[in-house]
C-alpha positions in Angstrom: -150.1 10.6 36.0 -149.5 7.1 37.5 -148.9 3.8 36.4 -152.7 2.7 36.5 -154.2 5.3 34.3 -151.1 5.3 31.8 -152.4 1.6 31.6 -155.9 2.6 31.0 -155.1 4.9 28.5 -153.6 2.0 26.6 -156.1 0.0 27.1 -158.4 2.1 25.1 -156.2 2.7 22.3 -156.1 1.8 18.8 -153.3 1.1 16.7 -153.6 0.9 12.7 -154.6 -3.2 12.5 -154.0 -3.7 16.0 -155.2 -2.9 19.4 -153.3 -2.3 22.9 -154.4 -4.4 25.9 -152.3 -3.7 29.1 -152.4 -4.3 32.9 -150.9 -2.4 35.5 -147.7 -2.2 36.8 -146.1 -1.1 39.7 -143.1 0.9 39.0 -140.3 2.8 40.9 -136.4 3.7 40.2 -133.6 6.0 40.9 -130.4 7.2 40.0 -127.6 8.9 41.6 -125.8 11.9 40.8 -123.9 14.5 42.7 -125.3 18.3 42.5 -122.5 20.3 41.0 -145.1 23.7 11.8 -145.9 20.0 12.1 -147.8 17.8 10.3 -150.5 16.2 12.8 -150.7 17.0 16.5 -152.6 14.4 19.0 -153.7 15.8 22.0 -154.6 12.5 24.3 -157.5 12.5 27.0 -158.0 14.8 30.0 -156.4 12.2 31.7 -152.8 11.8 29.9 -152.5 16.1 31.4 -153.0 16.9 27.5 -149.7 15.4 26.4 -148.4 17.4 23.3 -147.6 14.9 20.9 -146.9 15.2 17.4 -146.2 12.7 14.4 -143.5 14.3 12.4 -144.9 14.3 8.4 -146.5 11.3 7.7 -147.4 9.0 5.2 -150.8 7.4 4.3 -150.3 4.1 4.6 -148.7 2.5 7.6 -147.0 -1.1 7.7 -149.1 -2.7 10.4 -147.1 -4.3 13.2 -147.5 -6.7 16.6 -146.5 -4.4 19.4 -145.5 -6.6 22.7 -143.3 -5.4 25.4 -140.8 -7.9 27.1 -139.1 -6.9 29.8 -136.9 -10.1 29.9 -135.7 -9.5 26.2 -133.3 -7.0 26.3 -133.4 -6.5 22.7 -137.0 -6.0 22.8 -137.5 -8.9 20.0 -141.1 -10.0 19.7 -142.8 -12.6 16.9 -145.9 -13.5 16.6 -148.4 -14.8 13.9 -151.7 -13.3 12.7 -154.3 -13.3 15.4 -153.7 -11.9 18.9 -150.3 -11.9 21.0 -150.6 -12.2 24.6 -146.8 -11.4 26.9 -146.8 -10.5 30.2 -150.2 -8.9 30.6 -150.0 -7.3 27.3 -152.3 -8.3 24.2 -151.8 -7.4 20.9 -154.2 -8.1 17.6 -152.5 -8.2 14.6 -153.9 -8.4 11.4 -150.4 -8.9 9.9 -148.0 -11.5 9.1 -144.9 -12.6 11.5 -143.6 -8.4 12.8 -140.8 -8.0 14.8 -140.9 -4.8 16.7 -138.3 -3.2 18.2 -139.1 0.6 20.2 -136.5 2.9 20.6 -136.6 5.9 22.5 -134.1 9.1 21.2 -133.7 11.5 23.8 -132.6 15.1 22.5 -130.6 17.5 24.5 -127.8 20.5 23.4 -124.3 19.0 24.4 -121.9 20.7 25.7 -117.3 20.1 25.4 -115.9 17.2 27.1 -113.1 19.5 27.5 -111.2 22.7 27.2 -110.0 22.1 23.8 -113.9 21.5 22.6 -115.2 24.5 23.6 -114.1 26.2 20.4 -115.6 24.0 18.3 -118.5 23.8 19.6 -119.7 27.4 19.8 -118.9 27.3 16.5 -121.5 24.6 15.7 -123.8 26.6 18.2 -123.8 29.9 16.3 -123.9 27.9 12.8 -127.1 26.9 13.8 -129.4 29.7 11.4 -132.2 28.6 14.8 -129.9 30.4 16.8 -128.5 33.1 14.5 -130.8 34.2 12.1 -129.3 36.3 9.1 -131.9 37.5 6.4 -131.9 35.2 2.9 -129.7 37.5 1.2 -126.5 37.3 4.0 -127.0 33.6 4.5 -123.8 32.7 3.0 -122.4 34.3 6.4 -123.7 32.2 8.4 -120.1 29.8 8.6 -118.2 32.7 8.7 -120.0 35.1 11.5 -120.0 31.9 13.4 -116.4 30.8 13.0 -116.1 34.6 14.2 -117.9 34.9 17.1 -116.7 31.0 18.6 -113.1 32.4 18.3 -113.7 35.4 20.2 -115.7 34.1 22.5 -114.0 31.0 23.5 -111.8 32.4 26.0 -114.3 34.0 27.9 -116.1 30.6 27.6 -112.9 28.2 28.9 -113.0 30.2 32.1 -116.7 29.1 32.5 -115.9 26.1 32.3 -112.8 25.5 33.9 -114.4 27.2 36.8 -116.8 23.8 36.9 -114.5 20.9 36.1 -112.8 21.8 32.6 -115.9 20.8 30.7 -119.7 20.2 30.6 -121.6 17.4 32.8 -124.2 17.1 30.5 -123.0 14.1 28.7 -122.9 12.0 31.7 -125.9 13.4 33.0 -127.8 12.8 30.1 -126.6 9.2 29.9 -127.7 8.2 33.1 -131.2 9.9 32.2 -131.3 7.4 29.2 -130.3 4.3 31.6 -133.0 5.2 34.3 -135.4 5.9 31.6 -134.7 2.3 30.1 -134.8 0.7 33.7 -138.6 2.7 33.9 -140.1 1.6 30.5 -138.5 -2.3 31.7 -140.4 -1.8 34.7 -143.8 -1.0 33.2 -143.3 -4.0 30.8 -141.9 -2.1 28.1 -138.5 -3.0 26.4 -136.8 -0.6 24.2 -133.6 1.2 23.7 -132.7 4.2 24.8 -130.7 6.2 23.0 -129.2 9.8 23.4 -128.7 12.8 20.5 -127.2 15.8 21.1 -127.5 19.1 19.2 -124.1 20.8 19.0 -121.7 18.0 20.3 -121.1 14.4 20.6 -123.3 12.3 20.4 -124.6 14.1 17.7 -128.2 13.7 16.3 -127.0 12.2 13.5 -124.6 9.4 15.2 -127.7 8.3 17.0 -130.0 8.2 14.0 -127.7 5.5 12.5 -127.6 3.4 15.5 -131.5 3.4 15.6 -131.2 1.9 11.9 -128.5 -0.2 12.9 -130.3 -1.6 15.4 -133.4 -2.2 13.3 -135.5 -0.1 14.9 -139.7 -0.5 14.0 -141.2 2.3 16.1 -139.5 5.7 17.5 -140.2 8.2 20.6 -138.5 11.2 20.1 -138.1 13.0 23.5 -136.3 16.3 23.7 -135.2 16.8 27.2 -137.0 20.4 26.9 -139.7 21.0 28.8 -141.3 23.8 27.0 -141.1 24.3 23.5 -138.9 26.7 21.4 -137.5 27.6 18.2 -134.2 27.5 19.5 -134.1 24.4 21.5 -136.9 21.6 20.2 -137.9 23.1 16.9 -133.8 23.0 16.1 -133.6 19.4 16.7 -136.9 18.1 15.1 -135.4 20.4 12.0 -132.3 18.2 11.8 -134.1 14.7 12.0 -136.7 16.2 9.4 -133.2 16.6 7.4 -132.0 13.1 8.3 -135.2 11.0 7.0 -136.3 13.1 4.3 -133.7 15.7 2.8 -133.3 15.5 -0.5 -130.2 16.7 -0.3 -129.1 13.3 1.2 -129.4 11.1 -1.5 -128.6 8.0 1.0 -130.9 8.7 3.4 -133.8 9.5 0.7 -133.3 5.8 -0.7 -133.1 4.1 3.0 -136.0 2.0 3.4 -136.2 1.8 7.0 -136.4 5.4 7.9 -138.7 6.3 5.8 -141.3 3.8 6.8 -140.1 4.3 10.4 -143.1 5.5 12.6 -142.0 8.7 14.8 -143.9 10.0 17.3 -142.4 13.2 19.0 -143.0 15.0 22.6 -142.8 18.2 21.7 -143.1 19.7 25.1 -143.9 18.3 29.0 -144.1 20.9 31.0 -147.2 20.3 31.9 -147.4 17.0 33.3 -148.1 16.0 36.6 -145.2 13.7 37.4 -143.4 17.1 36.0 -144.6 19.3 37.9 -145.0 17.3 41.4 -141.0 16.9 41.1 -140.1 20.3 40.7 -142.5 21.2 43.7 -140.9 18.6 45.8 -137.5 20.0 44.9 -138.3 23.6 45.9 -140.6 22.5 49.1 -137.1 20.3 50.4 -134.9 23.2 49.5 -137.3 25.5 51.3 -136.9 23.8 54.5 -132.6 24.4 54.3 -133.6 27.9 55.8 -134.1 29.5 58.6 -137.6 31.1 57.6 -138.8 29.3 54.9 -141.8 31.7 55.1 -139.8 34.7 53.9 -137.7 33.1 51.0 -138.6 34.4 47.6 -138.9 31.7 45.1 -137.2 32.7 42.2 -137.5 31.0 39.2 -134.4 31.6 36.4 -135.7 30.3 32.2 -132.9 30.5 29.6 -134.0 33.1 27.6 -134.9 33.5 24.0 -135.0 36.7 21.4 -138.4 38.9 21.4 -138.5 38.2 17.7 -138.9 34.4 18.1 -142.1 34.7 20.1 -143.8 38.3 18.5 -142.5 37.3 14.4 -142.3 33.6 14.8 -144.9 32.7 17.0 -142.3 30.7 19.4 -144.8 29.5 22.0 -141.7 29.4 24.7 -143.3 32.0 27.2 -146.4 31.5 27.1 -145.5 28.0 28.1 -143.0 29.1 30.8 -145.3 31.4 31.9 -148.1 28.3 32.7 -145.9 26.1 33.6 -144.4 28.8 36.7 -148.3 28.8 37.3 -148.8 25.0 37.2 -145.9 24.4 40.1 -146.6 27.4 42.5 -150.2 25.6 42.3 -149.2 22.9 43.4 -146.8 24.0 46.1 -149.9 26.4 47.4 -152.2 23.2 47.5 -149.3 21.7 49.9 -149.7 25.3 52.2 -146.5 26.8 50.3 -147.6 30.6 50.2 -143.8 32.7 49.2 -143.9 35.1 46.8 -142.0 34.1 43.6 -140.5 35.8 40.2 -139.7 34.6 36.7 -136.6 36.0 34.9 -134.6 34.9 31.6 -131.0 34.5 32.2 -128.0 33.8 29.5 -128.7 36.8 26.5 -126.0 37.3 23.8 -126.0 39.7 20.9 -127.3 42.7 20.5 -131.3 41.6 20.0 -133.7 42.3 22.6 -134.5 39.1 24.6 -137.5 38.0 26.9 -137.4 40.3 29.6 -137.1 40.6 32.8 -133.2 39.6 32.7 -131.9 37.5 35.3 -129.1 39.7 36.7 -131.2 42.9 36.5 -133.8 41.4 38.7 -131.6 39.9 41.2 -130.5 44.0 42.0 -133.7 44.9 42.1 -135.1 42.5 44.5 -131.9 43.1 46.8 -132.5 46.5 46.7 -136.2 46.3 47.9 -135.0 44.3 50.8 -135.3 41.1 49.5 -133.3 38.8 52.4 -133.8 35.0 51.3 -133.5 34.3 47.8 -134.3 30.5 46.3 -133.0 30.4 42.2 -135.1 27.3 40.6 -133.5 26.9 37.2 -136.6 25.9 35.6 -135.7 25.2 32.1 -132.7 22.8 32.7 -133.5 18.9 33.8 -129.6 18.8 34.1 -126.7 20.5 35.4 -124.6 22.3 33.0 -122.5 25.5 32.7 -125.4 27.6 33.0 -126.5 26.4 36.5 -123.5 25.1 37.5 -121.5 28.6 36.6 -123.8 31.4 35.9 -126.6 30.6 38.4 -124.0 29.0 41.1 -121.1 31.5 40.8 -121.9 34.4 38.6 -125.9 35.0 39.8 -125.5 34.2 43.5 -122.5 36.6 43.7 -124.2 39.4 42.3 -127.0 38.8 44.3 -124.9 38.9 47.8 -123.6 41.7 47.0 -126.9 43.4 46.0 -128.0 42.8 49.7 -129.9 39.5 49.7 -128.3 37.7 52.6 -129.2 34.3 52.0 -128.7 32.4 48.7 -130.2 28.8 48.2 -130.6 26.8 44.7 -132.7 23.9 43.6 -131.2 21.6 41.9 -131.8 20.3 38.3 -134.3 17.0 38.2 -131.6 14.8 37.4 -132.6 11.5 37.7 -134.9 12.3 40.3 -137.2 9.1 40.5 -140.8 10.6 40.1 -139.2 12.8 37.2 -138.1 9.5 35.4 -141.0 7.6 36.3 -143.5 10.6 34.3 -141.2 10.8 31.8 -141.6 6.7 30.8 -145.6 7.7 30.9 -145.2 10.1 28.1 -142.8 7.7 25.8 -145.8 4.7 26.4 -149.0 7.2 26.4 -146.6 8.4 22.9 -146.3 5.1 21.5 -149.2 4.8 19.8 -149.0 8.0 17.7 -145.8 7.3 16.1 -146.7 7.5 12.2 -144.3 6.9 9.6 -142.5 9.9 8.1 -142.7 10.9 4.3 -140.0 13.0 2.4 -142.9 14.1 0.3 -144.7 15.6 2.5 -141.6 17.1 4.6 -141.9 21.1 3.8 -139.9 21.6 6.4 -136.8 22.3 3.8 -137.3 24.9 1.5 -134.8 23.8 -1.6 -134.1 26.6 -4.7 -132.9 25.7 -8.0 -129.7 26.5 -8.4 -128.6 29.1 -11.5 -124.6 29.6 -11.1 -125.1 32.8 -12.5 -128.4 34.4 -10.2 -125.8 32.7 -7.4 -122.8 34.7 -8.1 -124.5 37.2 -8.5 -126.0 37.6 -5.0 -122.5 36.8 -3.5 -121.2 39.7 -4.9 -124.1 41.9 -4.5 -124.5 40.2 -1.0 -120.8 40.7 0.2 -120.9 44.3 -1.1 -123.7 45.0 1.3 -122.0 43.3 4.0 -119.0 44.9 3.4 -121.1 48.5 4.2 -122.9 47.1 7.0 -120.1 45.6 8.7 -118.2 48.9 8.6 -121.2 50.7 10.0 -121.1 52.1 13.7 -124.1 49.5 14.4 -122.7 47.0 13.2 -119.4 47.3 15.4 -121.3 48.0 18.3 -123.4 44.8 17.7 -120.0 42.8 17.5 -119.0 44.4 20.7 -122.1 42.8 22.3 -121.1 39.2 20.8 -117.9 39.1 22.6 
């Protein structure tokens, strides 16, 4: 989508006691780095490429603000009376009193260790994460534990990953500098908000961000994983822990903080399917297609992180199907630019002893050698940034086994970065998302399923519960599913 119909769309939007006006803009940037169950769902017009936007449980009422965008207040302050605001091409009606409004953009990604010594650490908050391991109700009081088990033993296999790529994980800085172009965008198009970055298993966690939006007195929120297709593991994860953050009831401080629980929320659950999306990662491939000798003959071979079976057949995890469209959606638009190659989708990076979504990565990659595949080009479609898994497994461990499977030439695109046209679509979704945010309500969250709590009926299942795992753990399965873990 461009800039021009972005601006339409707002222009024919309404806003509880207000209405958007806005003009078009012009808009272009870049940035620089090296290759190394939901409440309400609003899907917008044909023309917005049927953005999936959702407003995380909401409240009835709504306080009604005056929504202007200044790109020359870099705190994105903005007063104004009852009546209409005009700034910059934008107008705003307001049936309120004086509103400032602040936007703020949180942009949700995994994290990965700094450094050697993190790595540990944060497996272990990786495999504590019950959207990632899932133990049945009964063996939930393993979940510390097993995980604290399986980030011991596998951290040394995991060090050598990443010393092989610098001694840590890019992803920090990479994500940063996503958040800094993004803010340069949304300035550009006449919007000014803060950026701000939350990241699932390491620094800067979630959390840290969260209270930096409240510091900062923010009045509306765009929540933007950097996912672009949906999952249990990846997305759903991270909307569960801000679900926690402005409505557990378990957090007694957060229940009783005014501001976050009138704070209007709007999330992007998935992109995928977005033109600006899907143009960049067909320019990517088309530029990386040119690097060989016969571009003709290179099979494009597209590598998703995987996820278990029982996500997407018992938990209706829409992950493949949207990986699936999505492979469709680009090698459309490379065959509308005469791009014919044949091409392949495989799911890299399993662990444990659950079937995943198949094919597998490193089976395919013998099999396509074998057939006498020659020129192979790995499109690691599910990262937007360099990390251990394209930097190490696609780069080093992938490309070696398919040499010596008998594919001769090897080529990678790389991740969208900061690519400008990838930037550009993502600002369009945070404005075309704007005017969904709705504020949250802990009444209404059922995302957190509490129990009263009988000391008894507890110890009771411990015991009962670590007798069983006691027999199960000493079971040949069992060990052999361990194995698998390491």
């Amino acid at each position: 989508m461009d800039v021009k119909s972005s601006s339409a769309l707002l222009s024919n939007t309404n806003f509880s006691g207000f209405t958007l006006r806005n003009s078009d803009h012009a808009f272009s940037t870049s940035c620089s780095y090296p290759r190394s169950p939901m409440a309400v769902s609003c899907q917008l017009s044909k023309n917005s490429h049927h953005e999936n936007v959702t407003s995380l449980p909401l409240s009835n009422t709504l306080t009604n603000h005056c929504l202007t965008f200044d790109k020359r207040n870099p705190l994105g302050k903005t007063f104004c009376s009852a009546g209409v605001c005009t700034y910059d091409g934008v107008a705003v009606e307001s049936h309120s009193g004086i509103v400032e409004e602040k936007v703020g953009v949180l942009l949700l990604n995994l994290g990965g260790p700094d450094k050697l010594d993190d790595v540990q650490p944060f497996l272990y908050n990786l495999f504590a994460d019950p959207d990632i391991i899932r133990l049945p109700r009964l063996f939930r009081f393993l979940q510390r534990p097993l995980a604290q088990l399986i980030s011991v033993l596998r951290a040394p296999k995991s060090k050598e990953g990443y010393a092989a790529i610098g001694g840590g994980s890019p992803l920090r800085k990479i994500t940063d500098e996503q958040a800094n172009a993004l803010k340069m965008a949304l300035e550009a198009m006449k919007v000014s908000a803060n950026v701000y970055v939350g990241m699932r298993y390491w620094y800067p966690f979630t959390e840290e961000a969260i209270q930096q939006i409240k510091r900062d007195r923010i009045t509306r929120l765009v929540v933007l994983p950097l996912y672009p297709q949906y999952s249990i593991s990846t997305t759903g994860s991270s909307i569960r822990v801000l679900q926690s953050l402005f409505s557990s009831k378990l957090d007694l401080t957060v229940r009783k903080d005014a501001h976050l629980s009138k704070l209007p929320v709007a999330v992007i659950k998935s992109w995928y399917q977005r033109e600006g999306y899907v143009k960049s990662m067909a320019d990517l491939i088309a530029k990386e297609l040119e690097t060989f000798s016969e571009p003709s003959e290179v099979m494009i071979f597209f590598s998703a992180h995987g996820v278990p079976v029982s996500y997407v057949e018992n938990s209706g995890d829409p992950y493949k199907d949207q990986m699936e469209e999505c492979i469709f959606l680009i090698m459309q638009e490379l065959k509308a630019r005469g791009i014919e190659n044949k091409h392949t989708l495989a799911y890299q990076s399993r662990v444990g002893p659950v079937q995943w979504l198949k094919p597998y990565t490193d089976e395919v990659l013998v099999e396509l050698g074998q057939s006498g595949v020659k020129s192979l080009l790995a499109v690691p479609v599910s990262f937007v940034s360099e990390h251990i898994e394209t930097l190490e497994e696609i780069d080093m461990e992938y490309k070696e086994l398919a040499l010596e499977s008998g594919i001769k030439n090897w080529g990678r695109v790389p991740a969208l970065g900061c690519t400008s046209s990838f930037i550009t679509d993502l600002a369009e979704a945070v404005v075309e998302a704007l005017p969904s945010a709705t504020a949250m309500s802990a009444s209404s969250d059922t995302s957190i399923v509490e129990e009263d709590h009988d000391p008894i009926r507890d110890v009771v299942k411990l015991l009962f519960g670590s007798v069983l795992a006691f027999l199960l753990l000493l079971s040949p399965k069992m060990i052999s599913a361990v194995k698998n873990y390491l």
